[in-house]
C-alpha positions as CSV (number, residue, x, y, z in Angstrom):
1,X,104.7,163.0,60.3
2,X,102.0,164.8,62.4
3,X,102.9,164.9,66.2
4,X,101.0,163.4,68.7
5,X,99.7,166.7,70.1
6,X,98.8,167.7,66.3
7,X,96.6,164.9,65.2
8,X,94.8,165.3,69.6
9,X,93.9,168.8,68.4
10,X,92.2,167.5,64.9
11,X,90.5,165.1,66.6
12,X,88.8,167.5,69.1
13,X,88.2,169.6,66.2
14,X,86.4,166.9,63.8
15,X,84.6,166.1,67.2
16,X,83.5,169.6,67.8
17,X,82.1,170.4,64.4
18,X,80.4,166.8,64.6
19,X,78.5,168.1,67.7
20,X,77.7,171.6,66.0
21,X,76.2,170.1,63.0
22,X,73.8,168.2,65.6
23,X,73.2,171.1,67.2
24,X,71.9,173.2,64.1
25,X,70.2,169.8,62.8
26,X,67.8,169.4,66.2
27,X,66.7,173.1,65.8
28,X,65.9,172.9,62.2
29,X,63.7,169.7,63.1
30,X,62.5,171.7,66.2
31,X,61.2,174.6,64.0
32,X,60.0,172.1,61.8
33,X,57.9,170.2,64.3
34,X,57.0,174.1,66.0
35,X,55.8,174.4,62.2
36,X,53.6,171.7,61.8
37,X,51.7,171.7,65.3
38,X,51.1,175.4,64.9
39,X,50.4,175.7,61.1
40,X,47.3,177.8,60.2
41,X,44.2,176.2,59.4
42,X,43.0,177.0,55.8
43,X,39.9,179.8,56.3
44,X,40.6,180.3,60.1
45,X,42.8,183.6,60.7
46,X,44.8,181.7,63.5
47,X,46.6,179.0,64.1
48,X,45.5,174.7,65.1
49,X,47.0,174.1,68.6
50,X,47.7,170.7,69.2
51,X,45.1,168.3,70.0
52,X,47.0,167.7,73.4
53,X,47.9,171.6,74.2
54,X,43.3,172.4,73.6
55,X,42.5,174.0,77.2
56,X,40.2,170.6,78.5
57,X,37.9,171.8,80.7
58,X,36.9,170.8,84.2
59,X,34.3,169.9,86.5
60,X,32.6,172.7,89.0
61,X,32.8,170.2,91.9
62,X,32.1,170.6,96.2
63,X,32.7,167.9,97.9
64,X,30.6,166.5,100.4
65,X,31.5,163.8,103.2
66,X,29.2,161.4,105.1
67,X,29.3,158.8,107.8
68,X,27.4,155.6,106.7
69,X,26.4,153.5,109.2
70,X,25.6,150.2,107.7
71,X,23.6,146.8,109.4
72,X,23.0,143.8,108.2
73,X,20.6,141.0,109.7
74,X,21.6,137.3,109.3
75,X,19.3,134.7,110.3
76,X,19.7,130.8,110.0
77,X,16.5,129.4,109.5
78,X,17.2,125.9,109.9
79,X,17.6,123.7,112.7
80,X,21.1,123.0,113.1
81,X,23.9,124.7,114.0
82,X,25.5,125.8,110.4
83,X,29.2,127.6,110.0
84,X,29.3,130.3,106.8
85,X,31.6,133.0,105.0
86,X,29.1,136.0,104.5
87,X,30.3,138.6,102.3
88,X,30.1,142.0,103.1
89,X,31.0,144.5,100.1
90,X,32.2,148.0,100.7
91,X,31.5,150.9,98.8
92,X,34.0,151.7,96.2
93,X,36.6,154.4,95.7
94,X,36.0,155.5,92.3
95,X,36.7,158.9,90.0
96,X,34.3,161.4,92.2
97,X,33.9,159.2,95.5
98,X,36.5,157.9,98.3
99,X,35.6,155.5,101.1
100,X,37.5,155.0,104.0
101,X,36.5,152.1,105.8
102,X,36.0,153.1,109.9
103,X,35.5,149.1,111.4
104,X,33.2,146.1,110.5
105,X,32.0,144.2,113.1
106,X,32.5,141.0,113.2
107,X,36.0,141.6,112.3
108,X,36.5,140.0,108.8
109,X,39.4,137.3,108.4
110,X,40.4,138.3,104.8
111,X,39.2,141.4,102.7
112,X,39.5,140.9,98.9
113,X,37.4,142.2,95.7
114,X,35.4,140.6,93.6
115,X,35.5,140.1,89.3
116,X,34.7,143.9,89.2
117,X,36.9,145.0,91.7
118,X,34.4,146.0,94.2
119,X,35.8,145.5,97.8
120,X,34.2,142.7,100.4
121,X,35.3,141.9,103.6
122,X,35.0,138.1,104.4
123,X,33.2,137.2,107.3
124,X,33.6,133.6,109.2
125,X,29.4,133.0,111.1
126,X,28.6,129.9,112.8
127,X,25.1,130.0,114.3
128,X,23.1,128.1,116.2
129,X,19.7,126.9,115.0
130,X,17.0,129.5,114.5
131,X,19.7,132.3,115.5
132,X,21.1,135.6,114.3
133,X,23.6,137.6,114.0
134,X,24.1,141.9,113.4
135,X,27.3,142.9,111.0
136,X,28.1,146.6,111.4
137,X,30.4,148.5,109.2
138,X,30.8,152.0,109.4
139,X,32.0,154.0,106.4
140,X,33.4,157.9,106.0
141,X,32.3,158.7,102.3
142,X,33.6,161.7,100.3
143,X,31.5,162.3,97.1
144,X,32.6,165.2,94.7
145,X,29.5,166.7,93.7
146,X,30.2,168.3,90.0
147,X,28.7,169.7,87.0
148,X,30.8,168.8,83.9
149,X,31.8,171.9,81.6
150,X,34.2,169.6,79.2
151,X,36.1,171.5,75.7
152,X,34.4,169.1,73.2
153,X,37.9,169.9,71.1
154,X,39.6,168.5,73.9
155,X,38.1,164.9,73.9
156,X,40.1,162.0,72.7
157,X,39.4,158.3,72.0
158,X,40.6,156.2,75.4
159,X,43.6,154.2,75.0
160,X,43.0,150.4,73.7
161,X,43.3,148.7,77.3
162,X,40.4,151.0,78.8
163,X,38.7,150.2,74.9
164,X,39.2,146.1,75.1
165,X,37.9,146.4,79.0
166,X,34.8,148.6,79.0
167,X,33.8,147.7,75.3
168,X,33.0,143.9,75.1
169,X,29.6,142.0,75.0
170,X,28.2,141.3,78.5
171,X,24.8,138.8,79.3
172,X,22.8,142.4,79.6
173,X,24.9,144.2,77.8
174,X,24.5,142.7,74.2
175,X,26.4,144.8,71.9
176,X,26.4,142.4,68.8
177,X,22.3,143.2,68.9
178,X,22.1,144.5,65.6
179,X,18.8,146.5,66.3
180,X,21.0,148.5,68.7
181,X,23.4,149.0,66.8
182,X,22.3,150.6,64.2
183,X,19.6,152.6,66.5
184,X,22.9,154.0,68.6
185,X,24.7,154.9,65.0
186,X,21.4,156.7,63.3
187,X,21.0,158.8,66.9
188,X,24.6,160.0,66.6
189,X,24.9,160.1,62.7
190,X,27.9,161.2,61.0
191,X,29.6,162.4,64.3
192,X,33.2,160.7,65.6
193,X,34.1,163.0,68.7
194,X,33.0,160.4,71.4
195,X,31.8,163.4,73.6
196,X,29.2,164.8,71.7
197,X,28.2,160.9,71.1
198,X,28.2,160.0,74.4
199,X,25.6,163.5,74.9
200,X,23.8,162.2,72.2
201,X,22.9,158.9,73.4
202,X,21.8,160.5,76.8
203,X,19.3,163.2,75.3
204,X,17.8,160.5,73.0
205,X,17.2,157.8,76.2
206,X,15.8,160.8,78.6
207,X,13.3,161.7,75.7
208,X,12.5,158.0,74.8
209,X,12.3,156.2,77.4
210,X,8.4,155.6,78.8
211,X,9.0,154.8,82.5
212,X,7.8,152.2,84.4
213,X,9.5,151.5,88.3
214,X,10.2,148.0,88.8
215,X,8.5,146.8,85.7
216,X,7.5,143.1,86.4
217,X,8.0,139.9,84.5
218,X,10.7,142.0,82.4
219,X,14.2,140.3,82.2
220,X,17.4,142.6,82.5
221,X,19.3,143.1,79.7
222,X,19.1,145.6,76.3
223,X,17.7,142.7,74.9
224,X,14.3,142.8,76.2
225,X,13.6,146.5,76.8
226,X,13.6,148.4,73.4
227,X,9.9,148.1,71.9
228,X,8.6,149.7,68.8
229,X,5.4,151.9,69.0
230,X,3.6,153.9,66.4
231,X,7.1,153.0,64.2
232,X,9.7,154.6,66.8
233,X,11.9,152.5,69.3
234,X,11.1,153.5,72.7
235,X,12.9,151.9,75.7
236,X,10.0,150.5,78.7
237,X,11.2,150.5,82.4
238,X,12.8,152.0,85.1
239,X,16.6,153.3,85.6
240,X,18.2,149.4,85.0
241,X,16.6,149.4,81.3
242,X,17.7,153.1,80.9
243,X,21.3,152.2,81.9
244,X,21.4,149.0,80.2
245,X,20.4,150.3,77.0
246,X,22.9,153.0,77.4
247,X,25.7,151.0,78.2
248,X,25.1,148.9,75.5
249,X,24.7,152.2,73.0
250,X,28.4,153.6,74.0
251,X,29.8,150.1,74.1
252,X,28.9,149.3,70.1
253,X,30.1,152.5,69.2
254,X,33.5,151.6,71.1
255,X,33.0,154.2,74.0
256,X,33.9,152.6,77.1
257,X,31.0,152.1,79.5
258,X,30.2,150.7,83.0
259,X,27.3,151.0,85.4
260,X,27.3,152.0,88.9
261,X,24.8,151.4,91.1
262,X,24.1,152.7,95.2
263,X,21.6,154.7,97.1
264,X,19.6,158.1,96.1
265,X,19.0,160.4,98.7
266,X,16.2,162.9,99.3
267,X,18.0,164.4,102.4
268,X,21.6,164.6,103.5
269,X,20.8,163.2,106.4
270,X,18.7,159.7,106.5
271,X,18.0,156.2,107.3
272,X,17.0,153.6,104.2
273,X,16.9,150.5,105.1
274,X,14.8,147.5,103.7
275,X,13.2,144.5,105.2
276,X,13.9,141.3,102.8
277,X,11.5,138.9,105.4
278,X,8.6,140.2,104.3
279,X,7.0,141.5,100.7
280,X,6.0,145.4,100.2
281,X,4.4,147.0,97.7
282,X,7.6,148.9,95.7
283,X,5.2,152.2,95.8
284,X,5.6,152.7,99.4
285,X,8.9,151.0,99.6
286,X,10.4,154.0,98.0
287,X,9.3,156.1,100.5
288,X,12.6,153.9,102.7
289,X,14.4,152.3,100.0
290,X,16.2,154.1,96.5
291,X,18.3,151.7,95.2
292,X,19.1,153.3,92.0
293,X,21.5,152.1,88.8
294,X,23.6,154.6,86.2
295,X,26.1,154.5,83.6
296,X,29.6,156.6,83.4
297,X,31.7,156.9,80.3
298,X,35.3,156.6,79.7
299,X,36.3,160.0,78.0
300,X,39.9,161.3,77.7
301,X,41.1,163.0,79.2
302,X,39.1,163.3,81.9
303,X,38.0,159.6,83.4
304,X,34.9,158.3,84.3
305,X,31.7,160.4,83.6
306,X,28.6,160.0,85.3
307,X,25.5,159.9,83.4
308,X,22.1,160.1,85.3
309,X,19.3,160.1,83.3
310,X,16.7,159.8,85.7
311,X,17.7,161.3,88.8
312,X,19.7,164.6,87.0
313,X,17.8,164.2,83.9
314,X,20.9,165.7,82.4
315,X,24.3,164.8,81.3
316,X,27.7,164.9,83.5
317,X,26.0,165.9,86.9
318,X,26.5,164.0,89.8
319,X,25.3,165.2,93.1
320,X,25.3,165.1,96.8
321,X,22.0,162.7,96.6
322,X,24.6,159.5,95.0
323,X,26.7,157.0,97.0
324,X,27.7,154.5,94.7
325,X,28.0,150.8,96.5
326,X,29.1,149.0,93.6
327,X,30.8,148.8,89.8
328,X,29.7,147.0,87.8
329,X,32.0,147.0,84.4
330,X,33.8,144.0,83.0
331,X,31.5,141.2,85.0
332,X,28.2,141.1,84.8
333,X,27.9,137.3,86.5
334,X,24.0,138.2,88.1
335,X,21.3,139.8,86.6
336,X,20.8,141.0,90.0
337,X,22.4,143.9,90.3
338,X,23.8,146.0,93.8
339,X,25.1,143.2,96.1
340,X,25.6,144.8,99.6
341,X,26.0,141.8,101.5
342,X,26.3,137.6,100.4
343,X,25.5,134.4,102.4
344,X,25.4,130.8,100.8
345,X,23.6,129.3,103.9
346,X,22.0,132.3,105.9
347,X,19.1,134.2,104.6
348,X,19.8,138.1,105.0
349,X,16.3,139.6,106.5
350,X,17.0,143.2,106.9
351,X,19.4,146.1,105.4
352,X,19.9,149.6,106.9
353,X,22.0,152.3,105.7
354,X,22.2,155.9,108.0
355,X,23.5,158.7,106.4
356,X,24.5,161.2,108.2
357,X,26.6,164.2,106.6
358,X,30.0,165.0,108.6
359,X,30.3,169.0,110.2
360,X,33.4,170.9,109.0
């Protein structure tokens, strides 16, 4: 009969050959996997890297930070005294820009964000018949100006929650038309990496579209916008029917796309500002007043791309000149687009937005 001590030592034995054979087994399979991501690739005198371990590329960014100084004008009209919530939305903090909020005056009771996400501070007004009231916010904006030199080996399909988000049917952005969908697959063809499709649809909407500011009488949406002449689909309008149309593009083809709308500058350093009481000719009111509208992709693995056909007139170049006010992305609950500031009761008479670029 084995001793007690005897059958301790066997034990430990059986148990250390056990973990040996383990041992050896997970660096055969590590070899093995070593193997397969690193395997040559038949006609190429070097070896397939991993899809995850290709060198992505970056964006050559600056950044650039601003104080924005923004007023709003409420009036009631009517003649009684009439209590409200007015909503005043704060620009976002997105991918390339971050907002810190400085104060808002009148001090807002609650701040929440709307179906988009977009941040509003609620405001409790009760005026007086025929009265007023100024609401001040002042904002210290960082935008990272870049110029996007992506690895097109690099891209990768986004996971499915960013997919089901930023992929589904919208009121503008119809993406069961079938007229667009098959115009966005014939302008990128045979191609799957949703980089170079995402380029694709750009270059084909900068050379298509035949531009028309404000276009009257034309309702928002993809819908209405694409028109056939001398046999070729062009798109008519201004930047809303160029990002509409995009948007709706890279959503059928299950990119992920959203639209982003804020102010255009011409100098670092201005006052826009636009008076809702009375009407203007939209020729001179450009002269004090860019609103301005553009889509961003989802690409892995780099986020939210901006893509300014109108302003940049090129792909993945966002500059000094944007500050984005608004996303829109899931919701699209208006076809009214950049909300700065809401009242149910009061009418808003005047907007002003001073720019001025922070030293150091």
């Amino acid at each position: 009969m084995l001793s007690w001590r005897k059958l301790s030592m066997k034990l430990h034995l059986g148990l250390l050959l056990l973990g040996l054979l383990f041992i050896g087994l997970g660096g055969l399979l590590y070899l093995w996997q070593e193997g397969l991501e690193r395997s040559p690739v038949p006609g190429i005198n070097k070896t397939a890297p991993a899809p995850w371990s290709e060198p992505p590329g970056g964006l050559v960014s600056e950044n650039i930070t601003y104080i924005v100084e923004a007023t709003f004008l409420i009036k009631n009209e009517r003649d009684v005294s009439l209590p409200d919530i007015v909503k005043v939305y704060a620009p976002p903090n997105t991918t390339h820009q971050k907002v810190r909020i400085v104060s808002v005056e009148p001090e807002p009771f609650l701040v929440d964000r709307d179906e988009n996400g977009n941040l509003r501070m609620n405001i409790k007004v009760n005026l007086s018949p025929n009265s007023e009231i100024w609401v001040n916010m002042t904002l210290e904006i960082t935008v990272q100006q870049y110029e996007a030199d992506l690895n097109e080996r690099a891209a990768m399909w986004p996971p499915l929650e960013i997919s089901q988000r930023y992929t589904e049917p919208t009121i503008v952005w119809n993406v069961e038309n079938e007229t667009l969908r098959k115009l966005a697959r014939e302008i990128v063809g045979d191609e799957d990496n949703p980089l170079i499709m995402a380029r694709k649809l750009a270059y084909w909407i900068d050379e298509n579209l035949e531009y028309k500011p404000n276009p009257e009488n034309l309702t928002r949406g993809a819908n209405y916008c694409v028109y056939r002449r001398n046999g070729n689909l062009i798109i008519f309008g201004d930047c809303t029917q160029a990002a509409d149309v995009y948007i709706t593009f890279a959503r059928s083809l299950g990119i992920p796309a959203r639209a982003v709308s804020g102010l255009i500058l011409m100098e670092k350093e201005e006052v826009q500002w636009r008076n809702l009481s009375m009407e203007e000719d939209p020729d001179r009111m450009v002269e004090h007043w860019r609103p301005h509208i553009w889509p961003q992709v989802y690409l892995e693995p780099w986020g939210w791309i901006d893509v300014d056909m109108l302003v940049e007139h090129s792909w993945g170049v966002y500059s000094w000149r944007h500050i984005i006010l608004e996303v829109e992305g899931e919701f699209v609950l208006d076809v009214e687009w950049l909300k700065m500031v809401e009242s149910m009761v009061f009418d808003v008479e005047y907007i002003e937005y001073k720019v001025t670029p922070l030293e150091g």
